[in-house]
mmCIF file as gemmi writes it, N, C-alpha and C atoms, coordinates in Angstrom:
data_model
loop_
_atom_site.group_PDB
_atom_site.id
_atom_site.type_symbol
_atom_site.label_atom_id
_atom_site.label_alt_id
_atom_site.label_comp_id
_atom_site.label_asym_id
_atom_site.label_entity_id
_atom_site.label_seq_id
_atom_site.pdbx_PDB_ins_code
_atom_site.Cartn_x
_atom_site.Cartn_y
_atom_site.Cartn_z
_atom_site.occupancy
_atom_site.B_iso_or_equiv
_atom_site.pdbx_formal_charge
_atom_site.auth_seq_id
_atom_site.auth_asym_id
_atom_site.pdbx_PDB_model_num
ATOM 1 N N . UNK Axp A 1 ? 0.819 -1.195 0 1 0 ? 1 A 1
ATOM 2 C CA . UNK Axp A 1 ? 0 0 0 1 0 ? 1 A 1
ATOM 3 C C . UNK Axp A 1 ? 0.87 1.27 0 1 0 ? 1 A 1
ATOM 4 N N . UNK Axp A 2 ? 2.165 1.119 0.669 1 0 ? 2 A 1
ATOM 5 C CA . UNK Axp A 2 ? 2.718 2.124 1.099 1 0 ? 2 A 1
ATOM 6 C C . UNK Axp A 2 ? 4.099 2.544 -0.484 1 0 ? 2 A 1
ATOM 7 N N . UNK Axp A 3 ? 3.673 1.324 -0.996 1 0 ? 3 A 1
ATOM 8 C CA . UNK Axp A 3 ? 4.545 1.835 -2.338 1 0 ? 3 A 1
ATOM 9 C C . UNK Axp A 3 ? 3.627 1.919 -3.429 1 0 ? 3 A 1
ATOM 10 N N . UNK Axp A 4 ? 2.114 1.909 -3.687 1 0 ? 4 A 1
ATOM 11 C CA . UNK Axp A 4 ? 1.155 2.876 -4.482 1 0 ? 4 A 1
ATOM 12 C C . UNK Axp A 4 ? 1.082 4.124 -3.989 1 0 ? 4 A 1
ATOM 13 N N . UNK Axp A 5 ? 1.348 4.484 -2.586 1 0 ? 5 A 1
ATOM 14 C CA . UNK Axp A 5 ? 1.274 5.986 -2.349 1 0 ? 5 A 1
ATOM 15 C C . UNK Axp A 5 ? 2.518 6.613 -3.144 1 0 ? 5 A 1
ATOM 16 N N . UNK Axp A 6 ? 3.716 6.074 -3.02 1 0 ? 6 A 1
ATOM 17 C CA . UNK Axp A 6 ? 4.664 6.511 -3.234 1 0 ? 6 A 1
ATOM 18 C C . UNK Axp A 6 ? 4.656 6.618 -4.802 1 0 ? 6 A 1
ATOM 19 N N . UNK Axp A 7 ? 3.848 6.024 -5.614 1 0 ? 7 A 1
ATOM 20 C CA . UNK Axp A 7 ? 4.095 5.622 -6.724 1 0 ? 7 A 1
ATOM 21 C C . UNK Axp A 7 ? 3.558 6.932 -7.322 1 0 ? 7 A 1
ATOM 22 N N . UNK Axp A 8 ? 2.102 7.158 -6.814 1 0 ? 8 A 1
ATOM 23 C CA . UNK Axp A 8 ? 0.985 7.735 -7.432 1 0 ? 8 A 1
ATOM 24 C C . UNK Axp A 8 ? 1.593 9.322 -6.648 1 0 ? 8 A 1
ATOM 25 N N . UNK Axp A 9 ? 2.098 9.414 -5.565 1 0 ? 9 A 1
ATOM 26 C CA . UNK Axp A 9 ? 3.011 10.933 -5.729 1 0 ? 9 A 1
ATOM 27 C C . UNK Axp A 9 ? 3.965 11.38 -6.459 1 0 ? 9 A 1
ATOM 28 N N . UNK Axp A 10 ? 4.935 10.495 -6.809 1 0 ? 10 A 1
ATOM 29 C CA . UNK Axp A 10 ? 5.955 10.6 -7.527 1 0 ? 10 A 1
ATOM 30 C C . UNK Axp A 10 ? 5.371 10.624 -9.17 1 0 ? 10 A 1
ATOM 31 N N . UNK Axp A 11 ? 4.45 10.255 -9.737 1 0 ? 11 A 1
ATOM 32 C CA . UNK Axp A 11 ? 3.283 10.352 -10.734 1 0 ? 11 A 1
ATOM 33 C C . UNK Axp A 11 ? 2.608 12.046 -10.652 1 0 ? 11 A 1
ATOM 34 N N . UNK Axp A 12 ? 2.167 12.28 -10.109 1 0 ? 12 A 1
ATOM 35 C CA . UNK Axp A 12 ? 1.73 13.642 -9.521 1 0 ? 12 A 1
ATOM 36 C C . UNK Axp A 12 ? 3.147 14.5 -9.529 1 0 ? 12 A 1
ATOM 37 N N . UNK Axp A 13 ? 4.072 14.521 -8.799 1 0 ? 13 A 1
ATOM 38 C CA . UNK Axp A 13 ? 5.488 15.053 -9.172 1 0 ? 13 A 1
ATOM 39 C C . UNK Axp A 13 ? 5.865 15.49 -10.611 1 0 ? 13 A 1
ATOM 40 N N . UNK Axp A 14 ? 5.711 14.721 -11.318 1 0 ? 14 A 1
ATOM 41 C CA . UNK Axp A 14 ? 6.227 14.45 -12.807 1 0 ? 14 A 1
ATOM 42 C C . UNK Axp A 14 ? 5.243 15.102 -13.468 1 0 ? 14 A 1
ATOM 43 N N . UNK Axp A 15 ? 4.194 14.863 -13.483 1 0 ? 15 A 1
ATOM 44 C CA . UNK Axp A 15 ? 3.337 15.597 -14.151 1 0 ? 15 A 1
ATOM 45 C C . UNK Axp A 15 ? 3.151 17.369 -13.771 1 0 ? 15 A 1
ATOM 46 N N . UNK Axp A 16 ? 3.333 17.325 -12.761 1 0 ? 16 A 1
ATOM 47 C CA . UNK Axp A 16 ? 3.495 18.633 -12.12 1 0 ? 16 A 1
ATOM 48 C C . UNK Axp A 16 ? 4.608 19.69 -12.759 1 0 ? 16 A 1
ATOM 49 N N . UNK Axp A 17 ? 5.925 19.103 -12.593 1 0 ? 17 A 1
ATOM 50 C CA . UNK Axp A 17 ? 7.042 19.697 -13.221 1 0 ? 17 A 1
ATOM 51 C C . UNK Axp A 17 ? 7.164 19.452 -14.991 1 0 ? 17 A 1
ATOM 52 N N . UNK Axp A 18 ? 6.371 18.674 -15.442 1 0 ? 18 A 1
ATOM 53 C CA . UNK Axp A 18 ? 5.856 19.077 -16.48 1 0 ? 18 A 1
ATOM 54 C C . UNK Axp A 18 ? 4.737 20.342 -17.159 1 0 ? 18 A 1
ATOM 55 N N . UNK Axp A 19 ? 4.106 20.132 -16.278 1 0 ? 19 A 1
ATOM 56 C CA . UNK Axp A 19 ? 2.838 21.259 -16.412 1 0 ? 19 A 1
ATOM 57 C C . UNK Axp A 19 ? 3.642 22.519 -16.457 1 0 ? 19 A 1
ATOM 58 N N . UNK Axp A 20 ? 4.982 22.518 -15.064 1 0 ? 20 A 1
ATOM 59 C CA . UNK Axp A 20 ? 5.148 23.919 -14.944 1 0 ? 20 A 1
ATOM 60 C C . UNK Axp A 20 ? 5.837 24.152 -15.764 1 0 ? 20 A 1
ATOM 61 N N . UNK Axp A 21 ? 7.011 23.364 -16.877 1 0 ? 21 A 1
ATOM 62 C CA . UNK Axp A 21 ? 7.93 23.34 -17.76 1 0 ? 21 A 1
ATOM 63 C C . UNK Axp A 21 ? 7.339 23.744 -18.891 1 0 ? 21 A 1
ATOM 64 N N . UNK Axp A 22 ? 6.51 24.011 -19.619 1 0 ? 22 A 1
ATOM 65 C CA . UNK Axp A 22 ? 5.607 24.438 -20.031 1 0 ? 22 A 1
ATOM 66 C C . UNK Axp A 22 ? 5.399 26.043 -20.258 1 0 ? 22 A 1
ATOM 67 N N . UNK Axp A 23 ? 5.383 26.461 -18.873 1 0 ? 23 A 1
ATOM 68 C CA . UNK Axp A 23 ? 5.888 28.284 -18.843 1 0 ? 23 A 1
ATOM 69 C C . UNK Axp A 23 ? 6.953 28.739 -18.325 1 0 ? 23 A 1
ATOM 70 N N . UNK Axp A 24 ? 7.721 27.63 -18.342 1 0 ? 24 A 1
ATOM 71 C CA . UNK Axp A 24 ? 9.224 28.311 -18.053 1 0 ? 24 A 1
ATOM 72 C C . UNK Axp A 24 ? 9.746 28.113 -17.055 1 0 ? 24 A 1
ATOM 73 N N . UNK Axp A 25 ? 8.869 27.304 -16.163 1 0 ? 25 A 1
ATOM 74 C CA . UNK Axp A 25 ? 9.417 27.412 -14.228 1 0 ? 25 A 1
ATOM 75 C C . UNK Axp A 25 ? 10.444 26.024 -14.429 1 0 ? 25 A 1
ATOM 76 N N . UNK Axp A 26 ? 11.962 26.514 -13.988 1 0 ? 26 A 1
ATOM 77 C CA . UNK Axp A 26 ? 12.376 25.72 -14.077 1 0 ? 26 A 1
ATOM 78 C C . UNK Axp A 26 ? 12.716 25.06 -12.312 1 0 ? 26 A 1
ATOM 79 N N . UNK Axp A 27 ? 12.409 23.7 -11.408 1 0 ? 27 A 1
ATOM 80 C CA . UNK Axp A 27 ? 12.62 23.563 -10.173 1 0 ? 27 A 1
ATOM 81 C C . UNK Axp A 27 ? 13.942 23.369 -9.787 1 0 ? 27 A 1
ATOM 82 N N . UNK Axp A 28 ? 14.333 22.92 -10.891 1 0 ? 28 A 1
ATOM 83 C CA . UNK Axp A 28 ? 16.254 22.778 -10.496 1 0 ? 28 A 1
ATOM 84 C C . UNK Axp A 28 ? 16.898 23.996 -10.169 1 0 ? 28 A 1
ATOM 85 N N . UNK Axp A 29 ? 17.161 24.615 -9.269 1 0 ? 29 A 1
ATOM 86 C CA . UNK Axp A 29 ? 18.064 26.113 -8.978 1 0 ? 29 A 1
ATOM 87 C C . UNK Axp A 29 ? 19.133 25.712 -9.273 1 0 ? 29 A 1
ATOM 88 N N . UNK Axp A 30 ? 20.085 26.381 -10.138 1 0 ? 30 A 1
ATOM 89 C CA . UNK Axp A 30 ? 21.557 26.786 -10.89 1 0 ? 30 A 1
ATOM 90 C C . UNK Axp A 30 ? 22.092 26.93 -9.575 1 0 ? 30 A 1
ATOM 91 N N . UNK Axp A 31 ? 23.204 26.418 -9.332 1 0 ? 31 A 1
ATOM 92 C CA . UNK Axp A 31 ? 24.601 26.784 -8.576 1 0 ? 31 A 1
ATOM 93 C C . UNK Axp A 31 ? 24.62 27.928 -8.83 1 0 ? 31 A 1
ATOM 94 N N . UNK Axp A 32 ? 25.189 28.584 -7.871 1 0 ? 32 A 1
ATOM 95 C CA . UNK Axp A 32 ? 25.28 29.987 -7.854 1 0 ? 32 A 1
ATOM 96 C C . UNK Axp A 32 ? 27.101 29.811 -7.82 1 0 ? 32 A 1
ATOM 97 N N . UNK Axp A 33 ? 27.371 31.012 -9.3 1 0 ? 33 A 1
ATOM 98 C CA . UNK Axp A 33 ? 28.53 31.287 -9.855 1 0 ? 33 A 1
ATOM 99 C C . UNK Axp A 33 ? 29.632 31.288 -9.11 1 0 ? 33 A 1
ATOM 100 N N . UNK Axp A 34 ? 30.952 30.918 -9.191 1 0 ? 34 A 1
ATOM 101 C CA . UNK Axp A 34 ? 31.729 31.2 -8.751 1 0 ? 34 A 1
ATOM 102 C C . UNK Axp A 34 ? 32.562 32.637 -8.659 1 0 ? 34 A 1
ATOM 103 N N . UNK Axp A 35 ? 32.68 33.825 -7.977 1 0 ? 35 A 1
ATOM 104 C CA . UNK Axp A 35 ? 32.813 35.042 -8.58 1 0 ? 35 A 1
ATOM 105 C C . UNK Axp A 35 ? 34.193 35.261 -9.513 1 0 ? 35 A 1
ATOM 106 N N . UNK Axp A 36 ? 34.353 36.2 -10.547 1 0 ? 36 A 1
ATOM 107 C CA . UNK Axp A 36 ? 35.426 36.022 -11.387 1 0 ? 36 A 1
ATOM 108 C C . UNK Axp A 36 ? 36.636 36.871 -10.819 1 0 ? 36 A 1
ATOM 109 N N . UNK Axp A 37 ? 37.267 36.292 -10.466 1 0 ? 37 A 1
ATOM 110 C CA . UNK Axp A 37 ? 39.041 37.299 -9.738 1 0 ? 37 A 1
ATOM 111 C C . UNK Axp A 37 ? 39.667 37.468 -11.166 1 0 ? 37 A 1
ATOM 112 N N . UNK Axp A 38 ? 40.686 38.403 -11.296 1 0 ? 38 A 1
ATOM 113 C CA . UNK Axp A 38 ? 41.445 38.916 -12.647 1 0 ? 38 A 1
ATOM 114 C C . UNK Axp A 38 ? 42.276 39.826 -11.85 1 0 ? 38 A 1
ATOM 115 N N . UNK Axp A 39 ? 43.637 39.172 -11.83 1 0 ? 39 A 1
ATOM 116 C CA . UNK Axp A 39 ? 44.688 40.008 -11.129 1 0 ? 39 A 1
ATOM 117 C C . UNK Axp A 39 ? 45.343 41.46 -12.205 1 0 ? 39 A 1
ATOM 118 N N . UNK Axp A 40 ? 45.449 42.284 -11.657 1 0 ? 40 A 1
ATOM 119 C CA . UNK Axp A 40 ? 45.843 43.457 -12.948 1 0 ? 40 A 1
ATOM 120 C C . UNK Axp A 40 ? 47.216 43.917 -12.738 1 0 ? 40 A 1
ATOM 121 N N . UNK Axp A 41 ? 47.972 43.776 -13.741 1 0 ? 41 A 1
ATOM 122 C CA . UNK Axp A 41 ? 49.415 44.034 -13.122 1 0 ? 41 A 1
ATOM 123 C C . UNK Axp A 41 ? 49.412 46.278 -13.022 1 0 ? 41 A 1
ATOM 124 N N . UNK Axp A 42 ? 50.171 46.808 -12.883 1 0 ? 42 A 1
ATOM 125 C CA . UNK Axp A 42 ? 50.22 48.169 -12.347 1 0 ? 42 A 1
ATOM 126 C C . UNK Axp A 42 ? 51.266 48.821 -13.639 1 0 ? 42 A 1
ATOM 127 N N . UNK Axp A 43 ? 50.301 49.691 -14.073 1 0 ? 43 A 1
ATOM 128 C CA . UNK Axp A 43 ? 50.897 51.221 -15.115 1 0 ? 43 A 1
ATOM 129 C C . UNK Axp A 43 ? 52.545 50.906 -15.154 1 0 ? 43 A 1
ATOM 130 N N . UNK Axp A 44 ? 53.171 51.019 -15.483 1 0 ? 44 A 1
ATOM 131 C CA . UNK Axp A 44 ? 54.41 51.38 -15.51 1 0 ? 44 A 1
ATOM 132 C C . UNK Axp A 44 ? 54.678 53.116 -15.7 1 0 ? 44 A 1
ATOM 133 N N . UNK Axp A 45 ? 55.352 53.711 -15.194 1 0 ? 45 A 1
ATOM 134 C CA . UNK Axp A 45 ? 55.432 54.992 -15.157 1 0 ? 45 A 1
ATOM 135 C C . UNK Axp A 45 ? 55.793 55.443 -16.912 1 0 ? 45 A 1
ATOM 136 N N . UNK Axp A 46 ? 54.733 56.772 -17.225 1 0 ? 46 A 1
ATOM 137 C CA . UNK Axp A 46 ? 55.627 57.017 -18.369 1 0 ? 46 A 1
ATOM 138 C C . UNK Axp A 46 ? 56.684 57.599 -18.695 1 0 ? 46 A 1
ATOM 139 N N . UNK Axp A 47 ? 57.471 57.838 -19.717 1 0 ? 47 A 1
ATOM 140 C CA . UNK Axp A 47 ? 58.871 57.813 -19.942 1 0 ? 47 A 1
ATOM 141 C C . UNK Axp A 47 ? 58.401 58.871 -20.893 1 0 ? 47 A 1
ATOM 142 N N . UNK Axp A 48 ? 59.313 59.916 -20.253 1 0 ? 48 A 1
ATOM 143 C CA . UNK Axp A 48 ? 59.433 61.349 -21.052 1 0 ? 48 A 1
ATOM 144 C C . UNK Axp A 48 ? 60.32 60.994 -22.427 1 0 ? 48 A 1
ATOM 145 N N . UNK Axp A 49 ? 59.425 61.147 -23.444 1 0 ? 49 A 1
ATOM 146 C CA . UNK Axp A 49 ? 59.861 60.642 -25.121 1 0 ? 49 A 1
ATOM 147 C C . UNK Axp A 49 ? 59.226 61.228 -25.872 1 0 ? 49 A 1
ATOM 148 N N . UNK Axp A 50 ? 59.778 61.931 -26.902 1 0 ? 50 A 1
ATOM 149 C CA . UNK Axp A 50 ? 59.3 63.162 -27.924 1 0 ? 50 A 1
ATOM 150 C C . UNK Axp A 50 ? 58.27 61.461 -28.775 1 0 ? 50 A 1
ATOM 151 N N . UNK Axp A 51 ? 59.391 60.955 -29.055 1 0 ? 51 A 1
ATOM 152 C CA . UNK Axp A 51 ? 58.733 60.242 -30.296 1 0 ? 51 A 1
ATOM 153 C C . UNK Axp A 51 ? 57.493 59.167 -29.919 1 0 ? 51 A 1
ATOM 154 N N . UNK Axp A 52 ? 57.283 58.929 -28.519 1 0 ? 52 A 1
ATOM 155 C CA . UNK Axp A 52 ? 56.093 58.273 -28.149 1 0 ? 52 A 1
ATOM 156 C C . UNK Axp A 52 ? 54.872 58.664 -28.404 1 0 ? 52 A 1
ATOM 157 N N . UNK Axp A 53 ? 54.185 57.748 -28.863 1 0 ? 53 A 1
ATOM 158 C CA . UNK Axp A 53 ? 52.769 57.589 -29.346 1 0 ? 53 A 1
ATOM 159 C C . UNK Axp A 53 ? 51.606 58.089 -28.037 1 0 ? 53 A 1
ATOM 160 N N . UNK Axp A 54 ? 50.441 57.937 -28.417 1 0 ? 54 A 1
ATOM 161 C CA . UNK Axp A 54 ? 49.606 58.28 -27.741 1 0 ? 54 A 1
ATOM 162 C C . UNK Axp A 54 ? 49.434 57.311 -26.026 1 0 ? 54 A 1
ATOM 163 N N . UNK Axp A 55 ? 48.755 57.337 -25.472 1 0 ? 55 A 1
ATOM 164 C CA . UNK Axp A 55 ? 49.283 55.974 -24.024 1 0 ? 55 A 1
ATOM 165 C C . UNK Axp A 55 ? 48.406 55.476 -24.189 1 0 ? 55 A 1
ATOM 166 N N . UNK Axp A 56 ? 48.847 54.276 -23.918 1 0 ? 56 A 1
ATOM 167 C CA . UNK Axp A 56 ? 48.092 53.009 -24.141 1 0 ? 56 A 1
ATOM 168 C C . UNK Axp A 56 ? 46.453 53.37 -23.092 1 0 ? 56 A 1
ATOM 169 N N . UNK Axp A 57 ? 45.412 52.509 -23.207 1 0 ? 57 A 1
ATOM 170 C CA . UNK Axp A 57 ? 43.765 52.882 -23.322 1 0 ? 57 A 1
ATOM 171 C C . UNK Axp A 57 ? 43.759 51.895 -21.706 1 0 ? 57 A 1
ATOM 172 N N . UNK Axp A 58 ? 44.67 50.631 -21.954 1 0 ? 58 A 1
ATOM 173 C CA . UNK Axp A 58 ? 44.3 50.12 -20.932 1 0 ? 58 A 1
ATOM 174 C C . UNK Axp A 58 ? 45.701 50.301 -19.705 1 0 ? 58 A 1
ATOM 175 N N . UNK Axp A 59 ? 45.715 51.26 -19.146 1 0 ? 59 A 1
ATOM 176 C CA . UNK Axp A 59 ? 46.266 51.619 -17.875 1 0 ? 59 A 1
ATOM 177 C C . UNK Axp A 59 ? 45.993 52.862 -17.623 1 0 ? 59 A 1
């Protein structure tokens, strides 16, 4: 008896997360991201030079 209950919920379950799959509800929640680190190395000082170009965008 106690494994038709189980049967006929787990039946109900499935159909359920079907129904809701349907408009988008997804029940599985995503891992939440690991955050992204990016070490930045440091400007180098500029160097007094007639013939140097414009300075670089990223420092």
């Amino acid at each position: 008896m106690q494994a038709l209950i189980q049967i006929i919920v787990g039946l109900v379950a499935a159909i359920a997360a079907t129904a809701l799959a349907q408009f988008g509800v997804d029940l599985n929640v995503p891992r939440a991201a690991d955050r992204e680190v990016r070490r930045v190395a440091d400007c180098p000082e500029p160097v007094a030079d007639l013939s140097a170009g414009p300075p670089a965008r990223n420092c």
